[in-house]
C-alpha positions in Angstrom: -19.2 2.3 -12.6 -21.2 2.8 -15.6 -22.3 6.2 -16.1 -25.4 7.8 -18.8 -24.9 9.2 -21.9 -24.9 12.2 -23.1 -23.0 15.3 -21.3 -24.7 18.8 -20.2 -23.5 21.6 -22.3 -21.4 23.4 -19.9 -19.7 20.5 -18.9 -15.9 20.8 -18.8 -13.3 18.3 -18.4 -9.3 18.4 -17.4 -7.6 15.2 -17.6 -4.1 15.1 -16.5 -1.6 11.6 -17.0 -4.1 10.2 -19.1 -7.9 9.5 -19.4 -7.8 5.8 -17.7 -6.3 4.9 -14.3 -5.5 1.6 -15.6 -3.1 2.5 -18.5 -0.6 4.8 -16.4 2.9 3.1 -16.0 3.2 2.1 -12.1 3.7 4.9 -9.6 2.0 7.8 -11.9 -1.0 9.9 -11.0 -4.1 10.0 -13.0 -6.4 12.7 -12.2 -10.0 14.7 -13.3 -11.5 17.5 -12.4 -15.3 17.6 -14.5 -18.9 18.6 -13.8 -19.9 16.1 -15.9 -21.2 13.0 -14.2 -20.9 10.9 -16.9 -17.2 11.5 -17.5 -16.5 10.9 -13.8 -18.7 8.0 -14.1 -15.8 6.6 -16.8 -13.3 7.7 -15.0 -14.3 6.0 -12.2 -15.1 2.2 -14.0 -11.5 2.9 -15.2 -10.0 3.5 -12.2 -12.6 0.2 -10.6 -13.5 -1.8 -13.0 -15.6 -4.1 -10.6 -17.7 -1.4 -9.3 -21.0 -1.4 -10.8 -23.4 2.0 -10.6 -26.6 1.2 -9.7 -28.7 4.6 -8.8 -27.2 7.7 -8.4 -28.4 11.7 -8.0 -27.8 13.5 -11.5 -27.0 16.7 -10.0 -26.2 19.9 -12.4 -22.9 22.5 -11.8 -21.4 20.3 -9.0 -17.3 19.3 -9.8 -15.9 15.9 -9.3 -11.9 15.5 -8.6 -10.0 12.6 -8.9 -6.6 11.8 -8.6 -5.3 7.7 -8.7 -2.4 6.3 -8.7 -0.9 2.7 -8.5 1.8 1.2 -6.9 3.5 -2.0 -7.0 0.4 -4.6 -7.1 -1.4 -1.8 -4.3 -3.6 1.7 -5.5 -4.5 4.7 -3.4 -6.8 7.4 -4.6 -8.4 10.5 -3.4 -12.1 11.5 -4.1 -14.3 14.2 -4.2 -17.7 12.9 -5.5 -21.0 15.8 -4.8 -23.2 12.9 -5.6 -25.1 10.1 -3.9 -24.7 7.2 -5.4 -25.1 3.5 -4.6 -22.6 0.9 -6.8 -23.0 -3.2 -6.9 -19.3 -4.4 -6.4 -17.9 -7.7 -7.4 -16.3 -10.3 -6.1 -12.8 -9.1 -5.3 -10.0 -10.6 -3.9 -8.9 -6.9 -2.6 -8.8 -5.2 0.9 -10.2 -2.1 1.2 -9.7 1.1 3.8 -11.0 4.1 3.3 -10.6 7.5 5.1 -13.5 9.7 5.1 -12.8 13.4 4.6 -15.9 14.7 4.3 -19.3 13.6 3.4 -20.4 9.8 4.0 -19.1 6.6 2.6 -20.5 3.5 3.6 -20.4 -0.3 2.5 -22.8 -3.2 2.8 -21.7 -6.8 3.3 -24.5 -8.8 3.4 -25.4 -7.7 6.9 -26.8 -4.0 6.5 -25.2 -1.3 5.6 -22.2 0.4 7.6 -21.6 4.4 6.7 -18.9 6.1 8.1 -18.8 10.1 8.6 -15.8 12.8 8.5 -12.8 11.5 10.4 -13.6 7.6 10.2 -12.1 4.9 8.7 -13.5 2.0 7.4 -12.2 -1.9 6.0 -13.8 -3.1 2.7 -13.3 -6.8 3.7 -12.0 -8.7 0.5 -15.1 -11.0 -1.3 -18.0 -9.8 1.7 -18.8 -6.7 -0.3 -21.7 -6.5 -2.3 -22.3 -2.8 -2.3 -20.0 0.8 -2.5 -22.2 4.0 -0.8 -21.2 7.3 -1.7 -22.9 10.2 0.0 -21.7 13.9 -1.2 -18.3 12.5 -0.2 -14.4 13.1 -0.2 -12.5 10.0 0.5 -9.1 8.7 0.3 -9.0 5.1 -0.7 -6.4 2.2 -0.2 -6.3 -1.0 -2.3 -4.2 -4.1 -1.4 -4.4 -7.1 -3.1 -5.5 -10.1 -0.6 -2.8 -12.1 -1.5 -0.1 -9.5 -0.7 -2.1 -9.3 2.5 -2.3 -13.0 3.4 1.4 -13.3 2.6 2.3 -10.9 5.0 0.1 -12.2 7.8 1.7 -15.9 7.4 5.6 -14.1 7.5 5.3 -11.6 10.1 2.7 -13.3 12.3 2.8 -17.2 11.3 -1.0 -17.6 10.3 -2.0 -20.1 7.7 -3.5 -17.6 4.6 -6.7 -19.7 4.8 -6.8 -18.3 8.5 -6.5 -15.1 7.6 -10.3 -13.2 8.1 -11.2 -9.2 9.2 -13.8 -9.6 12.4 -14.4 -6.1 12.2 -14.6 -2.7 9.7 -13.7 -0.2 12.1 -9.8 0.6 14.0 -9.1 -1.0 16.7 -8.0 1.9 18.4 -7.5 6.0 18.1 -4.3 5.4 18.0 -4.0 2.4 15.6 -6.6 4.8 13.4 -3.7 7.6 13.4 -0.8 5.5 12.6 -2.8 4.3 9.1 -3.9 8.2 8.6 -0.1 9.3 9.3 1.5 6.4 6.6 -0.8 6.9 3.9 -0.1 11.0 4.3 3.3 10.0 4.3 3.4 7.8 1.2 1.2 10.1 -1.1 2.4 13.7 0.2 5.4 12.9 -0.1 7.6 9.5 -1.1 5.6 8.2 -4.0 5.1 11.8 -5.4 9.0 12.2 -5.6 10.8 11.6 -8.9 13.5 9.5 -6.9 10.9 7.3 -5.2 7.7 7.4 -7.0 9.0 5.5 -10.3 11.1 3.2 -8.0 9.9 -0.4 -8.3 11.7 -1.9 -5.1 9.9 1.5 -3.1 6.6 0.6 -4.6 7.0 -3.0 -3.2 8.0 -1.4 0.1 5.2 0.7 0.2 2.7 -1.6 -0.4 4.2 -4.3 2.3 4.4 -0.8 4.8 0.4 -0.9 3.8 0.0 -4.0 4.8 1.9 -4.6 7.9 -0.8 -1.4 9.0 -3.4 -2.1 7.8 -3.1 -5.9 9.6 -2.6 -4.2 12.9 -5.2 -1.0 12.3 -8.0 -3.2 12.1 -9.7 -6.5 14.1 -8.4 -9.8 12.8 -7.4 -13.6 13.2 -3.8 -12.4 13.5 -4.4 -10.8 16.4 -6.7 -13.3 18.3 -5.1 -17.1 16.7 -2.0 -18.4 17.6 0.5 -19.2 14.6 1.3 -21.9 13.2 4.4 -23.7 14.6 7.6 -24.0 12.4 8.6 -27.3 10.5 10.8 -28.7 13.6 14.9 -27.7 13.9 16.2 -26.0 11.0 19.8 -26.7 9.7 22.5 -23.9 9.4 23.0 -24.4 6.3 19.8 -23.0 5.2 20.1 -20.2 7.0 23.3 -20.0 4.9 21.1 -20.4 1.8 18.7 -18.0 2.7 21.5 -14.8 3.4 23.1 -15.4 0.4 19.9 -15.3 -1.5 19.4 -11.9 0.1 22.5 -10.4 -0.4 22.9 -11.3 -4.5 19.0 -10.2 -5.1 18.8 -7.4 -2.2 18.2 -5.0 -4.9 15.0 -6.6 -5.7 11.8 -6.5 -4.5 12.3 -9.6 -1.9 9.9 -11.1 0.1 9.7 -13.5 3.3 8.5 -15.9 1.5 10.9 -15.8 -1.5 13.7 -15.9 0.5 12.1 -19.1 2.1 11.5 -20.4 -1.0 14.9 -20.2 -1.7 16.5 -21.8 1.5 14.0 -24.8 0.7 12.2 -24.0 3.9 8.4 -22.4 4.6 8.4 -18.6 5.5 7.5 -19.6 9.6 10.4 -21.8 10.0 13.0 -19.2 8.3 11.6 -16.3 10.3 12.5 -18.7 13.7 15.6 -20.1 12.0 16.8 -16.4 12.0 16.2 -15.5 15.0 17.7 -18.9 16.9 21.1 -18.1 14.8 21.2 -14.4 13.8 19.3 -12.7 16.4 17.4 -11.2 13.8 14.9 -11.5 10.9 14.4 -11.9 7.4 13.5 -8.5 7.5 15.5 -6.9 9.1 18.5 -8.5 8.0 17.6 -7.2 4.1 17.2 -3.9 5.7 20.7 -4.2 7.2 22.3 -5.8 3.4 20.4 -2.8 2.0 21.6 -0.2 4.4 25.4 -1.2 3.4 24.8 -0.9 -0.1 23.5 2.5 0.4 27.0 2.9 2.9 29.1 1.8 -0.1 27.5 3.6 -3.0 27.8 7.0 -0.6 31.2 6.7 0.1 32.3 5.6 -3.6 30.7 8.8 -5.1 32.4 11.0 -7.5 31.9 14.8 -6.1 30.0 16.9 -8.4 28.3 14.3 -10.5 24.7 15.6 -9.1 24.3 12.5 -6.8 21.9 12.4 -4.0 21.1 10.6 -0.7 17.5 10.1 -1.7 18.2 8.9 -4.8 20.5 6.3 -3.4 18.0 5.5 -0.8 15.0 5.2 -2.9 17.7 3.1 -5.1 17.8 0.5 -2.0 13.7 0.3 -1.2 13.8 2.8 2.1 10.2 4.7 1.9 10.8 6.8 4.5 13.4 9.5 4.7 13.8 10.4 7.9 13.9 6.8 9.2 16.2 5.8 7.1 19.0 8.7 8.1 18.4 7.8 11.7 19.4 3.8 10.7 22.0 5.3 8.8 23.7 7.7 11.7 23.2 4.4 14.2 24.9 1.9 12.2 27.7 4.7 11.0 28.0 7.2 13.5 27.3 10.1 11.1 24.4 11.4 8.3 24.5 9.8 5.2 24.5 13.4 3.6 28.4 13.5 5.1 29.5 10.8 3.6 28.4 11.6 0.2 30.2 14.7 0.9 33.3 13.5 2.3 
């Protein structure tokens, strides 16, 4: 957004981790509180750069607050904008959801406009969007890149990417509505603020993937309604073999479906069947296992009084979310991972 010049004289500003979104270091929080439109004007084009202001109410005394952070190749913000305003958007290759707090937000995508009201949540369908309405609203906002999204769609359902398309802006359910409004609580109340997890490359990855996988089955779309695509035909052991052994040398990384298909010289589909005619399991969830050992190992091979702790050696090891990561831990071990770090 592009704001006008020239500030009211009892405007005041506080800036905290920076003046743009866009230069913090990954997993950091910028935020603003002004009641200067023009500085939340910047500090919006910073924070979305393909957002365009086209009208908006130039109201005296009111405050804007911001806070924005990214995360891996996803970003997440909170919004409290005491304005109307109307912005041309881009073409993006970014999926939207937002979560209306108070207020109205509303999109238009070629076919009239769509507003949403407190308690709602609404998809910004990637490259349909022509226009952003804000209406004296608070909002928290989700960004995932489409590719991230497409990936995830071919790997955990088997659709082609090209197949991939949003029939719909609103939840499929109340209860597909809460599950997106419980994760992204979760993620910024309380894993990516942390100091163990919030700088933690492999947990940003996670996170945005955990974004994904929700946001694919909060709202209408071809993976729900198309059947996948069929695997490349029988699949050799061997592969299979190539494909654990890539995981377990690079399970501290932030591994995806597709690179470990990649690596076993197959496509993401026929690994995800491969797995599960020989192993039982996925590609998934046998990182998750590889990764759950590591954390077993590193516990148990602590030195007593060093300061080390179990969240810092799960957010080590990519696992977002606390408690279901010590409830994976106790099944697979028969005891909290806090008692072995102690024993």
């Amino acid at each position: 957004m592009t704001g006008r010049t020239g500030a009211g004289p009892s405007a005041t500003t506080r800036v905290d981790c920076g003046d743009e979104a866009s230069a913090d270091p990954p997993g950091s929080w910028s935020r603003l509180v002004t009641d200067d439109p023009d500085e939340a004007h910047r500090w919006l084009l910073a924070a979305y750069p393909e957002h365009r202001l086209r009208a908006f109410d130039r109201r005296s005394g009111v405050v804007f607050r911001a806070a924005h952070a990214r995360f891996g190749s996803a970003s997440v913000a909170r919004v409290r904008y005491p304005m109307n305003a109307d912005n041309d958007v881009s073409t993006r290759d970014v999926v939207g959801v937002a979560e209306v707090l108070s207020g109205g937000w509303g999109v238009d995508v070629g076919a009239g406009e769509v507003m949403a009201g407190p308690g709602d949540l609404l998809l910004v369908p990637p490259r349909r969007t022509r226009a952003i309405l804000h209406r004296d609203m608070e909002v928290v906002a989700v960004e995932l890149p489409l590719a991230d999204v497409r990936r995830v769609a071919q790997e955990r359902c088997g659709l082609a990417p090209v197949d991939l398309r949003f029939q719909g802006l609103s939840p499929v359910s109340p209860s597909a509505a809460q599950l997106w409004r419980n994760t992204t609580r979760y993620l910024t109340q309380v894993a990516l603020p942390g100091a163990a997890f919030g700088a933690n490359a492999l947990v940003q990855a996670e996170a945005t993937g955990l974004l994904v996988a929700v946001a694919l089955a909060t709202f209408p779309n071809t993976t729900m309604t198309e059947a996948p695509t069929r695997g490349a035909g029988a699949v050799a052991p061997a592969a299979v073999r190539r494909a654990v052994a890539y995981i377990e040398q690079y399970a501290d990384q932030a591994l995806t479906v597709t690179d470990v298909a990649v690596a076993a010289g197959l496509g993401a589909r026929a690994l995800q069947q491969a797995f599960r005619k020989y192993l039982d399991t996925t590609p998934t969830r046998y990182l998750r296992h590889v990764r759950l050992e590591r954390v077993h190992t590193e516990l148990q091979a602590a030195e007593p009084g060093v300061g080390l702790t179990v969240a810092a050696v799960a957010a080590r090891w990519g696992f977002v979310h606390l408690g279901r990561f010590a409830t994976e831990y106790r099944r697979a071990y028969g005891r909290p991972p806090s008692q072995t770090l102690r024993s």
